[in-house]
C-alpha positions as CSV (number, residue, x, y, z in Angstrom):
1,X,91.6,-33.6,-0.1
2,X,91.0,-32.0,-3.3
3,X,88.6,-33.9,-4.4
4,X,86.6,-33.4,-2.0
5,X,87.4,-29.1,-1.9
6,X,85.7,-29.3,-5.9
7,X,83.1,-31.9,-4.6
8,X,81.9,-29.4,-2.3
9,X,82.0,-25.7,-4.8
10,X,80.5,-28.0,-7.2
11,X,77.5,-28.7,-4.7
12,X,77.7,-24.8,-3.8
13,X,77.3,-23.8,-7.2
14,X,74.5,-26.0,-8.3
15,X,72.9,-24.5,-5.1
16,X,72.6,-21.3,-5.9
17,X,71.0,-22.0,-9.4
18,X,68.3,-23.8,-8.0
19,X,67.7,-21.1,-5.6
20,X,68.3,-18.1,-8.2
21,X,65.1,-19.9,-10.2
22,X,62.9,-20.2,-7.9
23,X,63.1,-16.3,-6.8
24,X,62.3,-15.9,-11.0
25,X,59.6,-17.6,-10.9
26,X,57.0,-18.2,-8.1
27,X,53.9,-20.7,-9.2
28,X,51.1,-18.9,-7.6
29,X,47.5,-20.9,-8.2
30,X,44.9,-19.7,-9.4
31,X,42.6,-20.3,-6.2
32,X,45.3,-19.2,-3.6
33,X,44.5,-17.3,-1.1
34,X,46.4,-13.5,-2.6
35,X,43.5,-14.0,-5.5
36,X,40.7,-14.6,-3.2
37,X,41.4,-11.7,-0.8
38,X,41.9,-9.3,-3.9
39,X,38.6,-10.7,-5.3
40,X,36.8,-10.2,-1.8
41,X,37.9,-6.6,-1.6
42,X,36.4,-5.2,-4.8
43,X,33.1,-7.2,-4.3
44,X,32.2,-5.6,-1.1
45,X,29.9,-7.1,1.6
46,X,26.8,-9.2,0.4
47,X,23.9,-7.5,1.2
48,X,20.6,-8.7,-0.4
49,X,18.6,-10.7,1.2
50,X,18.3,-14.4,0.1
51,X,15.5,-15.2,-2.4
52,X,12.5,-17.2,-1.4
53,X,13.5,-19.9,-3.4
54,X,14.9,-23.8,-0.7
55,X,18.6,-23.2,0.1
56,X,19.4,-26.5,-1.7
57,X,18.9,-25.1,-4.7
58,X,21.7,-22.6,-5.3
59,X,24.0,-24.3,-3.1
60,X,27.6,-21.7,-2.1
61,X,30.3,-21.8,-4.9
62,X,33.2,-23.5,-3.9
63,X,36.4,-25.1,-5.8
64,X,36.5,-28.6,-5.9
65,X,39.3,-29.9,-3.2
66,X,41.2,-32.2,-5.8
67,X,42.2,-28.7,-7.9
68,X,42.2,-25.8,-5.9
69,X,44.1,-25.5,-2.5
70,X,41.7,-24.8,0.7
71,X,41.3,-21.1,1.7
72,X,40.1,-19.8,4.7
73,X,39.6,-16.0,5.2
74,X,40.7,-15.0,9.1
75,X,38.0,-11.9,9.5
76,X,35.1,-13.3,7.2
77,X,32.9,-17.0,8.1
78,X,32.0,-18.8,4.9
79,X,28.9,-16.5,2.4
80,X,26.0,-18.7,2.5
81,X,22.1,-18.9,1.7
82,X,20.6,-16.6,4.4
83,X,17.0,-17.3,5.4
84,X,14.8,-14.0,4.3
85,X,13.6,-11.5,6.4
86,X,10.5,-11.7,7.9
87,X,7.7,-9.3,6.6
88,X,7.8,-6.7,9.2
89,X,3.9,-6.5,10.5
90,X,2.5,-3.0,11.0
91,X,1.6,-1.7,14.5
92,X,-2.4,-2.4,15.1
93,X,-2.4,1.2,16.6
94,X,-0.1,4.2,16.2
95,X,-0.5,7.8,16.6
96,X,0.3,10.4,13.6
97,X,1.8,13.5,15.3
98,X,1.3,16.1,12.3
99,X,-2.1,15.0,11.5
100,X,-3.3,14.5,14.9
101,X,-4.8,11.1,13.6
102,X,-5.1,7.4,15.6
103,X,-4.3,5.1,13.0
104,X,-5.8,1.5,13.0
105,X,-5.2,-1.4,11.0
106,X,-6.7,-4.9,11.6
107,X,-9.6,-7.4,10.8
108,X,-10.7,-8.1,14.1
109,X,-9.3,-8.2,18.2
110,X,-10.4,-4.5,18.7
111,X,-11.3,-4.7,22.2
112,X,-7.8,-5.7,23.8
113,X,-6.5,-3.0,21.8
114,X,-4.0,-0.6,23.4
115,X,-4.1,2.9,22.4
116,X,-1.3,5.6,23.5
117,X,-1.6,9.0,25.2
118,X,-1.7,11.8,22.9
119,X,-2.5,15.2,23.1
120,X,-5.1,16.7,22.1
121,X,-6.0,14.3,19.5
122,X,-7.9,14.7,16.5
123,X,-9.4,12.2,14.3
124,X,-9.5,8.7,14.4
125,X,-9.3,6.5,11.0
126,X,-9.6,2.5,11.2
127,X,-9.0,0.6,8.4
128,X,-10.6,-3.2,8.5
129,X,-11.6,-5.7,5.3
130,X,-15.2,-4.6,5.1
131,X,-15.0,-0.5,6.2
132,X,-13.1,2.3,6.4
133,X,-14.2,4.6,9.7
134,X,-13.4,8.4,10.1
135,X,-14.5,9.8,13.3
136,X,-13.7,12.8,15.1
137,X,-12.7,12.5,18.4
138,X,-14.4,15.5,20.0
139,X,-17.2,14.5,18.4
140,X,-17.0,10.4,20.3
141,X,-16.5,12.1,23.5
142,X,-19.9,13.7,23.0
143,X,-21.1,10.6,22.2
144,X,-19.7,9.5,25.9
145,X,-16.9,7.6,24.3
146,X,-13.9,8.1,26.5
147,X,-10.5,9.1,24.9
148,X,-8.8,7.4,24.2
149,X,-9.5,4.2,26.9
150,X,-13.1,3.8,25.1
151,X,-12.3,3.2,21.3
152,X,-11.5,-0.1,21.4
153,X,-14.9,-1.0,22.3
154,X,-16.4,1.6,20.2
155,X,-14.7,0.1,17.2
156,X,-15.2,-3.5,17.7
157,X,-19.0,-2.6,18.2
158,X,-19.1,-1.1,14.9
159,X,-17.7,-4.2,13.5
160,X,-19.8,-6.6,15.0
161,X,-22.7,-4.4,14.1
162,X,-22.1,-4.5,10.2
163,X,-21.6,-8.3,10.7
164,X,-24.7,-8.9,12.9
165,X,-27.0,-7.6,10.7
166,X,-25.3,-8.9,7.2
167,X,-26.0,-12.7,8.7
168,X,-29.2,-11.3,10.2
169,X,-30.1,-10.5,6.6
170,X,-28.5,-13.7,4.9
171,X,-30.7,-16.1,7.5
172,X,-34.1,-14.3,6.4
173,X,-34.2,-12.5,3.7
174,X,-33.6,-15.4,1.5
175,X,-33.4,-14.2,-2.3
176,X,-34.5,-10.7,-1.0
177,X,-31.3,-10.2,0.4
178,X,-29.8,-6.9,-1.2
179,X,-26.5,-7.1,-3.1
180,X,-25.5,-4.2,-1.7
181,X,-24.8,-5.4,2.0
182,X,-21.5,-6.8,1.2
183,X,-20.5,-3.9,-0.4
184,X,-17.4,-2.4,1.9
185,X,-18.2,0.7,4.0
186,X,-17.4,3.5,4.6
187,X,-18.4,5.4,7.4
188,X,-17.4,9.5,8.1
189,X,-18.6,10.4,11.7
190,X,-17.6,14.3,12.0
191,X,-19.4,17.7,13.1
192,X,-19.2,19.3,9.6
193,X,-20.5,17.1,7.2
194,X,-23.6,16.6,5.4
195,X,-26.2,14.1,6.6
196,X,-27.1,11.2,4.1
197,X,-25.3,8.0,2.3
198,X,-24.4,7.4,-0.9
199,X,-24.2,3.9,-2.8
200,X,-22.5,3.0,-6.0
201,X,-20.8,-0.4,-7.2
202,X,-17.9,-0.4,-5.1
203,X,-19.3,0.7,-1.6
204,X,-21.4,2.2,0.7
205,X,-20.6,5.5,2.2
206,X,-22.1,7.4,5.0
207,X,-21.7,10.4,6.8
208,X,-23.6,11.7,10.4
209,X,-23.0,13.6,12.8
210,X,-24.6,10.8,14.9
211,X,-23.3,7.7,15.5
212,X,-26.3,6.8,16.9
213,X,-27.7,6.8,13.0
214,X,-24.4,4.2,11.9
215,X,-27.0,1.3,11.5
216,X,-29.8,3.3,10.3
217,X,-28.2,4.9,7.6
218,X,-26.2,1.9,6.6
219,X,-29.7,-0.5,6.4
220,X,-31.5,2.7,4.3
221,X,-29.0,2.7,1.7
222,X,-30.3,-0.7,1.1
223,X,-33.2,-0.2,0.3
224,X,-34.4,0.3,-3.7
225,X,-33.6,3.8,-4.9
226,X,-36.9,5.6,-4.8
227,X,-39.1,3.2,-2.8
228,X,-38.3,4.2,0.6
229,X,-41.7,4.3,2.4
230,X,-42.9,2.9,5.7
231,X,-42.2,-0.4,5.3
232,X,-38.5,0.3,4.5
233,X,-38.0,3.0,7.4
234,X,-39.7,1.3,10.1
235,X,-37.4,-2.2,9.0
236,X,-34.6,-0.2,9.5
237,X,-35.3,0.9,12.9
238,X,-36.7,-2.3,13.7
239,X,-33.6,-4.3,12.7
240,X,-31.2,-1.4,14.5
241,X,-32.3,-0.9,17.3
242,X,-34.8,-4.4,18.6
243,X,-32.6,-6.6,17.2
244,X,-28.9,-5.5,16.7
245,X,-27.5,-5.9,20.0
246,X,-24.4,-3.5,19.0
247,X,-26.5,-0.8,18.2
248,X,-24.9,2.8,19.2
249,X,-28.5,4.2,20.2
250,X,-28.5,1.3,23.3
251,X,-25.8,3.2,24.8
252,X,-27.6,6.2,25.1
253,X,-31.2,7.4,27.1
254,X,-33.8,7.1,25.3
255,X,-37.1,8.4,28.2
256,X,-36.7,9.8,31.0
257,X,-38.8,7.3,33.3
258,X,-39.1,10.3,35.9
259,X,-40.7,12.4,33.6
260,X,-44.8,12.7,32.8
261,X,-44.9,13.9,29.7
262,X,-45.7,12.2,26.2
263,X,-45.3,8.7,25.8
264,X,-43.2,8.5,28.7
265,X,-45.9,7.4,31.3
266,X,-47.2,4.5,28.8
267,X,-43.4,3.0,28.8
268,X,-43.5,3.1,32.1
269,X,-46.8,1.2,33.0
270,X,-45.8,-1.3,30.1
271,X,-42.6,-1.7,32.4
272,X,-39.7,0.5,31.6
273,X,-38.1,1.9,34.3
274,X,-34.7,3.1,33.1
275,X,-33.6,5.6,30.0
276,X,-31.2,2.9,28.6
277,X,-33.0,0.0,26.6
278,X,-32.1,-3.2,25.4
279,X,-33.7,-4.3,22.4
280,X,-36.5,-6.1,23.4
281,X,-37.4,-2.7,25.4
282,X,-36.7,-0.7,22.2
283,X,-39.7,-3.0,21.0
284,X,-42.3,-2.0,23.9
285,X,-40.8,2.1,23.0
286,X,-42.2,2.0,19.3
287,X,-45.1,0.3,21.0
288,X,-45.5,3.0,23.6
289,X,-45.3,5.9,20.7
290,X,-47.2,4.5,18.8
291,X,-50.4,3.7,21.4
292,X,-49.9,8.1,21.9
293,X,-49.9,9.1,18.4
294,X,-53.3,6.9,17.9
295,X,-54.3,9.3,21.0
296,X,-53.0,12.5,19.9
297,X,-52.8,12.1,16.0
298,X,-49.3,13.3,13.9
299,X,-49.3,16.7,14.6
300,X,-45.5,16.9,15.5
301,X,-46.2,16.9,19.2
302,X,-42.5,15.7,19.5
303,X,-39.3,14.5,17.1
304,X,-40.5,13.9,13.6
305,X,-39.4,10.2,13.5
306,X,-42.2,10.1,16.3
307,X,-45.2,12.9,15.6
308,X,-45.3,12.9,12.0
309,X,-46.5,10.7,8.9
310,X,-43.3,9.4,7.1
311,X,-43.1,11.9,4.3
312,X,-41.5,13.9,6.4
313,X,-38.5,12.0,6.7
314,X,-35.2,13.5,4.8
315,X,-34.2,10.1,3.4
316,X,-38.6,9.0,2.5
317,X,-38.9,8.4,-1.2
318,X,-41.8,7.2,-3.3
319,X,-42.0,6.9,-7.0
320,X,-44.5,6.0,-9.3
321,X,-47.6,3.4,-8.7
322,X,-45.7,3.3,-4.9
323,X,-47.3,6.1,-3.8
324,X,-50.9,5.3,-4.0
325,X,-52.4,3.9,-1.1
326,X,-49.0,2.9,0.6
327,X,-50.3,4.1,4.2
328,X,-47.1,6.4,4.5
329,X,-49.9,9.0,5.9
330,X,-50.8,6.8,8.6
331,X,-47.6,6.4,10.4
332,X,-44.8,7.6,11.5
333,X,-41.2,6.4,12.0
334,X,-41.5,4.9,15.3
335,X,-45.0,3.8,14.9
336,X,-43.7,1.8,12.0
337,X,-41.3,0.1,13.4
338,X,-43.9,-0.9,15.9
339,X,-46.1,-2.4,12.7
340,X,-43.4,-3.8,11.4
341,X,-42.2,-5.5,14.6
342,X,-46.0,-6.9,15.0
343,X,-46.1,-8.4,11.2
344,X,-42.8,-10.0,11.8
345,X,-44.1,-12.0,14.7
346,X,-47.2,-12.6,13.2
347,X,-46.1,-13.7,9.7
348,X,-42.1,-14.2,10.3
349,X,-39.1,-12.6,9.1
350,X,-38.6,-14.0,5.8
351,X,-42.2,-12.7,4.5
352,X,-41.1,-9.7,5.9
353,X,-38.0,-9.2,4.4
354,X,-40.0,-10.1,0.6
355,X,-42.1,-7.3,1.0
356,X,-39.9,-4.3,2.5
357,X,-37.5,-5.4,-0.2
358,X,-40.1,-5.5,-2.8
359,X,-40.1,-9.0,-4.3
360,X,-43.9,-9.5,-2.7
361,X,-46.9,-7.2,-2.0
362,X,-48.2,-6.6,0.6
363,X,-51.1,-9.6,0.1
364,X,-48.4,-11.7,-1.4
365,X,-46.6,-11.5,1.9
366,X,-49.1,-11.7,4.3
367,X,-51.7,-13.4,2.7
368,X,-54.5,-10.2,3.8
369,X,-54.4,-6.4,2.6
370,X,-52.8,-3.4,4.7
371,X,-55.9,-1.5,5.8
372,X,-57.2,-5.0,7.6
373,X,-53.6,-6.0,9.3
374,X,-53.3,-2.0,9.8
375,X,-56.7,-2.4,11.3
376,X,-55.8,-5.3,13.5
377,X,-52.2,-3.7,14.6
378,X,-53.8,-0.9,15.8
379,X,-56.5,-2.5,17.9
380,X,-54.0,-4.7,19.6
381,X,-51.8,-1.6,20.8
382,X,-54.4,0.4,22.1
383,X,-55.6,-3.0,24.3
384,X,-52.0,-3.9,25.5
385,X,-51.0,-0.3,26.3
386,X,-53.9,1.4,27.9
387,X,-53.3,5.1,28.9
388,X,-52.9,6.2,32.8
């Protein structure tokens, strides 16, 4: 019996050391969970984005299982690689409140653009990969452009415009085309600015009141700087206006087939019978103006583009040996284009394009002189549009 009474305070007391150091001294690892939580609260949240660079190659830092105990936070799932964040795109159309400005960003889908009711808006600015447009709004609605339902069309037309003519001028002008067509451009249509274009290395800029003179001015600032005659002006209408399909001036009457005054009875017997014209019908106009002023002579009986010689024109500019016997006396604007549009189907558009452009005279283009095809122009107009 007493044996077994010291057996058992001998197993008490070896108990209670082996309890009393363990309390002492607590083996915590390294990786346990206390460390991990502590670590976790001073780092904060994660929140960069991931870099571009594959998942696979930064792969999440973890302990190796064989070492480190597993440990599992309750509240948090596992930080890994997260895929980046898309490049947020920019709406195609928004309105700016404190400038009263329609802002438009694209390359190309104008018509099926959407644009939002705003009041009294003021401007609108478009910003595409070959121009920059500026219009005032009032001034579009003059131009029976609706607000804001009719600027999608209005801007895709101005687009396709540019484009039209730039492969218009690639197909014929050969290695007359001008440099300066795929410069960018800029184009400022408002009531208070200064007529006229500028050029300089970077881009083209004009600014109208008009936008009925968006292709006109843009194919004038073409041309070589001090040789802009005849042959250059009446191109420009030519191409604008009987060939350019988005041209702003088809939008707009252009005779009034009721009336019986001027040229306005020779369109009509020649077979135009609404203000409106398409392009081949802008032809038979120029024709038609022409067939009076050989009647009636340029003594400004109407607009100058139609009743007076060339010179007249703001933008006309002759230098040196140009001026002598260039014919700018004999025509006008219109009546030019009329010319021009007879030596282009006579001879084609890429001698054409040599000579307005300057790499040919006019016998180098034509193979005759001007006063003989000048000659022959004029007898063919007054025989295919007689007077009433």
């Amino acid at each position: 019996m007493l044996k077994k009474s010291i057996r058992a305070i001998a197993f008490c007391l070896l108990a209670a050391v082996v309890l009393s150091g363990c309390s002492q001294s607590p083996m915590v690892p390294s990786g346990s969970a206390s460390e991990t939580a502590a670590t976790a609260a001073t780092a904060g949240p994660v929140t960069e984005p991931a870099t571009t660079e594959p998942a696979t190659t930064e792969p999440a830092a973890t302990e190796p299982a064989a070492t480190e105990p597993a440990v599992t936070e309750p509240s948090a799932d596992p930080v890994t690689e997260q895929p980046e964040p898309a490049t947020k795109v920019p709406e195609p159309v928004r309105y700016d409140e404190a400038s009263r400005t329609y802002l438009v960003t694209g390359t190309d889908g104008y018509e099926s653009l959407i644009f939002p009711a705003a009041d009294n808006p003021g401007l609108l600015q478009v910003d595409d990969d070959d121009f920059t447009l500026i219009a005032g709004v009032q001034l579009l609605s003059r131009h029976n452009i609706d607000i804001p339902d009719g600027l999608p069309a209005f801007i895709a037309r101005c687009g396709q415009s540019l484009s039209f003519l730039r492969s218009y001028l690639k197909e014929n002008a050969g290695d007359a085309y001008p440099a300066a067509a795929d410069l960018p451009v800029k184009w400022q249509f408002k009531s208070t600015i200064r007529e006229g274009f500028k050029k300089n290395s970077e881009r083209i800029a004009v600014d109208t009141t008009s936008i009925d003179h968006r292709e006109f001015y843009w194919l004038t600032a073409l041309m070589e700087k001090g040789n802009t005659g005849w042959e250059q002006l009446g191109y420009v209408w030519y191409l604008a206006t009987c060939l350019d399909p988005y041209c702003e001036l088809q939008r707009i009457p252009v005779i009034d087939p009721a009336s019986d005054v001027l040229y306005t009875p020779v369109c009509v017997r020649a077979g135009l019978d609404s203000g409106v014209l398409a392009p081949s019908q802008f032809h038979t106009f120029y024709d038609a103006v022409a067939r009076y002023a050989f009647e009636n002579g340029l003594t400004h009986w109407g607009a100058v583009c139609e009743s007076l010689p060339v010179t007249a024109e703001p933008v006309y500019s002759r230098v040196g040996s140009n001026k002598v016997n260039s014919g700018d006396g004999d025509l006008s604007a219109f009546m030019a284009a009329s010319f021009v549009a007879w030596l282009d189907e006579q001879h084609g558009p890429a001698p054409l394009a040599r000579f307005v452009f300057g790499q040919n005279t006019f016998e180098e283009s034509f193979g005759t002189d001007y006063d003989t095809a000048f000659g022959a122009w004029k007898e063919w107009i007054i025989e295919q549009y007689p007077l009433p």
